[in-house]
N, C-alpha and C positions, 0 to 999 in steps of 0.2 A: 375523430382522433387521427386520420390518417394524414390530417395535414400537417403533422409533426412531420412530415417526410419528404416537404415539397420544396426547403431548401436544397439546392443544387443536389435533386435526386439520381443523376446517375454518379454521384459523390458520393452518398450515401450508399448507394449499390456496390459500389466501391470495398466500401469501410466494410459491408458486411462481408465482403471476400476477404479484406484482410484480416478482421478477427478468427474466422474460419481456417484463412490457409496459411496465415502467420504467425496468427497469436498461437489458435491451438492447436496447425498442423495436424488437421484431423487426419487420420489412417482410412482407406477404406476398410467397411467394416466394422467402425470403433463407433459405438453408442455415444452422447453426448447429453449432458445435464445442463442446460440453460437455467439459469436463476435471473428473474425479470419483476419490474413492479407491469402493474395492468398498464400504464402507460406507456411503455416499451414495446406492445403487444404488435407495430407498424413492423418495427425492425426489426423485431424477434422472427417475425415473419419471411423476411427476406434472410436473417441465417438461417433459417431452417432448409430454405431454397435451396441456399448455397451449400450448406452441412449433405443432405443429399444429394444432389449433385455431384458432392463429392466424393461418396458414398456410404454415407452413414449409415449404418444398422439398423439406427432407432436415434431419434431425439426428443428429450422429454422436458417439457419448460416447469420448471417451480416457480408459480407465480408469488408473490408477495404483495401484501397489500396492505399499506402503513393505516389507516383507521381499524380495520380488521385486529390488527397486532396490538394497538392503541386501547380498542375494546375489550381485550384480557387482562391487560395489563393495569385498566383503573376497576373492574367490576367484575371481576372472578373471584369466586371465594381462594384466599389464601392461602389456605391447606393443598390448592389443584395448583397452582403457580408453576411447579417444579414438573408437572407429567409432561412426558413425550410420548405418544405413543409408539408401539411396538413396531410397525409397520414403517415409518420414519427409520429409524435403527437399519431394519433388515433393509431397507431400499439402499441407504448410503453402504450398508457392508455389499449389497452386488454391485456397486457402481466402481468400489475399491476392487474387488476381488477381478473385476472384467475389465478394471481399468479405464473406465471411462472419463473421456475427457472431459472437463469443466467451464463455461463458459457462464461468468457474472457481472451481471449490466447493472452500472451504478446511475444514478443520478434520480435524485426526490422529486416524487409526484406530490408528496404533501411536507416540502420543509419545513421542520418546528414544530411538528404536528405534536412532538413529545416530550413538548415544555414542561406541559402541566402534568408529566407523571413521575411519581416515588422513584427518583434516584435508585434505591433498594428494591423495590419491584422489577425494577427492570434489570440490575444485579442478578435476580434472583434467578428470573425468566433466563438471562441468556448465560447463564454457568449452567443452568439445569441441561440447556440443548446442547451446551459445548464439550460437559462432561460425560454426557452419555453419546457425543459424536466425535469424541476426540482421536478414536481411531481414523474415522474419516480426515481430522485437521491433521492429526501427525502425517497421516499419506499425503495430502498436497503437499506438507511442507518441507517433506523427502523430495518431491519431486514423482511418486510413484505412477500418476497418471500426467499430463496436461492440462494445465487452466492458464485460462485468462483472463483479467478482469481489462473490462472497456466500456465508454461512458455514453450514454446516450440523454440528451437534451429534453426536459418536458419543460409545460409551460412555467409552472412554479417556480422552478428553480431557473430558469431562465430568466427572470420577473426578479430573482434574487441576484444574479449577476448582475445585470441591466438596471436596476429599478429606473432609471431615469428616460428608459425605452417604455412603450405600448407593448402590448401583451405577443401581436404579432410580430413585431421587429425584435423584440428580445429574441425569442425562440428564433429567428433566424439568424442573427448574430452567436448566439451561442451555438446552433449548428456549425454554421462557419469558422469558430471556434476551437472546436471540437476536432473537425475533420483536418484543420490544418494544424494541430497538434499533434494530429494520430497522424498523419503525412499521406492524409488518403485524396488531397487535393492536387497532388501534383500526377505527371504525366504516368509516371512507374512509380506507385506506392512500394512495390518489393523492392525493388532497387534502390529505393529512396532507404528504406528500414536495412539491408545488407550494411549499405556505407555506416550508416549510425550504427547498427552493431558494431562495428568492428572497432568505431572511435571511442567506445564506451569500453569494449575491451584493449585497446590499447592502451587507457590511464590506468586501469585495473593491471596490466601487466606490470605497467609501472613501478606501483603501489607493491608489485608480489616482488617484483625484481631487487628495491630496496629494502625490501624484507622490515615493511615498517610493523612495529607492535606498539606502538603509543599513537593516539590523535590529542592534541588539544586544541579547541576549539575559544579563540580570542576576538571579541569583542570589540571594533576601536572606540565604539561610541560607551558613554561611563555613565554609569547611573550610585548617585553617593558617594562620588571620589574613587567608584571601579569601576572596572571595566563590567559591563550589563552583562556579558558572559563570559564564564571561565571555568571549561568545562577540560577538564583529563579524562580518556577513555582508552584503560590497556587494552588490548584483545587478546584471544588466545594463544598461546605458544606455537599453533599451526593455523594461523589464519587464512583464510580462502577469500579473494575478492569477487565478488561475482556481481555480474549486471542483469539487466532485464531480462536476456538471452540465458535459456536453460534447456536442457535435455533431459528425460525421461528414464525412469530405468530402464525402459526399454530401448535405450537409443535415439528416442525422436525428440531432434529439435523444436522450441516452442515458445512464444514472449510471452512472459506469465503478466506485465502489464502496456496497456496500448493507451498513452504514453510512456515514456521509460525515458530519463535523463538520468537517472542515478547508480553510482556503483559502491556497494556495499560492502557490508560484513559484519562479523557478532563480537560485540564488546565480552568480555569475563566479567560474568556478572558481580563478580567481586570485587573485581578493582577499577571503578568508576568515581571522581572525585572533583568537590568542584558546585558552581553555579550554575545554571542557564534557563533564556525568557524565551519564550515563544515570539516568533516573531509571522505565527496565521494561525485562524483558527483550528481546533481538530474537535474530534465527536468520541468522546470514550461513552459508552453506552446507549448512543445516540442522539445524545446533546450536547450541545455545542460548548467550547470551551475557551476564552481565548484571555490575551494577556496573563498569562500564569509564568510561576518564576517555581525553581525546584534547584534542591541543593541536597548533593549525595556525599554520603560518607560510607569509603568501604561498600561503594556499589549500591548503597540502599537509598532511596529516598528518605530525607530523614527532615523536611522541612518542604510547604507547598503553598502555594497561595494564585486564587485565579481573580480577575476581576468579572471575569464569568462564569457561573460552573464551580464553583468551590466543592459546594455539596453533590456535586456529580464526582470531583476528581476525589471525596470522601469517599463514596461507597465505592469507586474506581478502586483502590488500590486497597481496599479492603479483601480484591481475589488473590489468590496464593500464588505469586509470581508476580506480580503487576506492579512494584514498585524497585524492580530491577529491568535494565536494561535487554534488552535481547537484539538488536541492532544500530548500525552508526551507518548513516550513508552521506556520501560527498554530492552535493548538485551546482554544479557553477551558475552565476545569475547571470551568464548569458546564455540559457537554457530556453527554447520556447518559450513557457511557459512563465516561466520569470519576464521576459520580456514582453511579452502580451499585456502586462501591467493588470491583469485583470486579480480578482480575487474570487476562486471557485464557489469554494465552498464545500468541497470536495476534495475528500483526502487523494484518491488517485489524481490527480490534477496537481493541486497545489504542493502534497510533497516532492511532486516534480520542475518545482518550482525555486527548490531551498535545499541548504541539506538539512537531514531530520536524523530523526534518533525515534527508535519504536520501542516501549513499555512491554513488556509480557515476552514470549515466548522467543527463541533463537529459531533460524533457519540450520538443519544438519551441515547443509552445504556450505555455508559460513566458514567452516573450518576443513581443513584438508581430511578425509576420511572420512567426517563427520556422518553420512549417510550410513556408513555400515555399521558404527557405533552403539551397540543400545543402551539403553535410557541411563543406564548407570554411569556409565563410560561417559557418556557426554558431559551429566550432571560433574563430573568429577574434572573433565575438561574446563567447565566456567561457563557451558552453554547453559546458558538460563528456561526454565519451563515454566509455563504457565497455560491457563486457558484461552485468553486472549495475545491481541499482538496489536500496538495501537499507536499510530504513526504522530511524531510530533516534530513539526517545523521549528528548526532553530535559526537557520543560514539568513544573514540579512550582507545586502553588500558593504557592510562595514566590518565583516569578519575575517577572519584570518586565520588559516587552519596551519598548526607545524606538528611535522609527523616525527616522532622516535624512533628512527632505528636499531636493528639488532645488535650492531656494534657501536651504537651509545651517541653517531652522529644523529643532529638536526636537519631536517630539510625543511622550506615552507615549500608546502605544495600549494595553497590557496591564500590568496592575499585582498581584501577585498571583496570577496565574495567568487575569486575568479581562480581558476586553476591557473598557478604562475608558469613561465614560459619555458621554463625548465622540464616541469610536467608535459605540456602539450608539446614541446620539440621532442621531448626522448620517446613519447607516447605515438607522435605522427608514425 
């Protein structure tokens, strides 16, 4: 297994410095929770390295292992679907309570492996773990500790990139991939991630400066004599635009993801109106989903159809939140990742590719104040709640984004799939 690592390894040596000292700006002192499948176990290994080195406390890896999870989920008696145990619960409350920072490796050792399971089974399974760990989710998604999600390559899913590669050149291609998306291939990776912070907060300043509260999202290409999408999304009354780059309640800077082309924020889950197609696929329950079209009224999903996945995006929005909006984000397709021409497979990846809109739950930070907020106040704000959060790619370069402002003028920020010139001058 350790030859997942022999792509340009002091590259990779690299990358595990920059998840470490970038993404989660670990503290000396501060504990860390690794979440890994078994085939990550090479690199996990090298942040651990690094994690102490740095001075970690303690780091503890949560393995995952997609046949393991796969085996409950088609042959457990039914009535057992929903336990957690007790111990799980109390682990995630001391990691909240001390803060510790979060670090989650994506990329499938066994993709597709959960074709063949009950849609509703697995509904079932993961609102049971999110409901009784949703203290845990509200605290990342305050910001209350540090996480970061970043991708590492196994043969499978490399084989799914590539298929038209060997099993070794895939996995080194998709290395290669990887590392020059996360910018851990050039000379000064930090240096390299400063400068892109700041460009990703300067169209977000933009965005705050014009004081936009409407997006709609237009289509040039027509499907039936329309336009393929035609999407209105108000936001809140105190919108927050925020990028990769985020701070801690403690004060400590941290990339919650490594990639990061997009800059965001939370639609009102109410006033959302309109059509729109997917234009890549995404995983609501962990399968795959793609070509689907969705038409909202008054915020709700109120019409869906996939040519993959139908009966997944059924028990999907069957959870309480999940057919409202909870974020809108802008990604220009001259983004890495868009221009790599590749297609992941992988939601951290590809929504970095497009811009997207995410199903279920709102970020606090999304709106100005939002963190000190509780739960009522937000709800009553337009921030949307739910158990899940679930990223879906719209942006194709035939789109065209025109923003509303507060005093009722028009801008287009994006034309084409591109942030217009207007945006990137006043934004430089």
């Amino acid at each position: 297994m350790d030859d997942v690592l022999q792509a340009a390894p002091e590259r990779v040596h690299a990358y595990a410095q920059l998840v470490v000292q970038v993404g989660l700006n670990l503290q000396p002192g501060q504990c860390v929770m690794i979440s890994a499948e078994l085939a990550h176990a090479p690199f996990v290994r090298q942040v651990a390295d690094v994690a102490y080195q740095q001075g970690a406390r303690y780091v503890h890896v949560a393995w995952f292992d997609a046949p393991l999870a796969r085996s409950r989920m088609k042959y457990s008696r039914p009535e057992f679907l929903e336990d957690l145990p007790e111990f799980e619960i109390v682990r995630h409350r001391q990691m909240v309570d001390e803060r510790w920072a979060r670090l989650s490796l994506t990329g499938d050792e066994f993709p597709d492996l959960f074709d063949d399971v009950d849609p509703n089974v697995m509904q079932r399974v993961q609102m049971a773990r999110a409901q009784k760990l949703r203290f845990y989710t509200e605290a990342m998604l305050a910001n209350a500790m540090q996480w970061c999600v970043a991708a590492v390559p196994t043969r499978a899913w490399a084989r799914k990139v590539f298929p038209q590669l060997d099993a070794e050149a895939a996995l080194d291609a998709l290395w290669k991939a990887v590392l020059r998306l996360a910018r851990a291939d050039v000379p000064d990776p930090v240096a390299a991630w400063r400068q892109h912070e700041q460009r990703l907060r300067n169209i977000a300043t933009f965005l705050t400066r014009h004081h936009v509260r409407r997006l709609r999202f237009v289509d040039r290409q027509h499907v039936d004599g329309k336009p393929a999408s035609n999407l209105s999304v108000t936001l809140t009354e105190r919108p927050a635009w925020v990028t990769g780059a985020a701070v801690s309640a403690r004060g400590v800077p941290f990339i919650a993801n490594i990639p990061t082309e997009e800059v965001f924020t939370a639609p009102h889950a109410a006033h959302v109106e309109g059509w729109v197609r997917t234009s890549r696929p995404f995983f609501p329950l962990m399968r795959e989903v793609r070509d689907a079209f969705f038409r909202f009224e008054r915020g709700e999903v109120v019409e869906f159809h996939a040519a993959k996945g139908q009966e997944v995006l059924e028990q999907f929005f069957k959870i309480p939140g999940a057919n409202r909006l909870g974020e809108v984000a802008l990604v220009d397709v001259r983004s890495p990742v868009h221009q790599s021409g590749l297609l992941f497979y992988e939601t951290l990846l590809d929504e970095n590719a497009a811009c997207h809109i995410a199903f279920g739950s709102a970020y606090p930070e999304c709106m100005e104040g939002g963190t000190q907020l509780d739960e009522d106040a937000r709800l009553a704000a337009g921030l949307n709640k739910s158990d899940t959060h679930v990223d879906v790619m719209i942006g194709t370069p035939t789109m065209d984004v025109i923003a509303e402002c507060a005093d009722g003028r028009e801008v287009v920020i994006m034309q084409q799939g591109q942030f217009t010139a207007a945006v990137m001058g006043e934004a430089a």
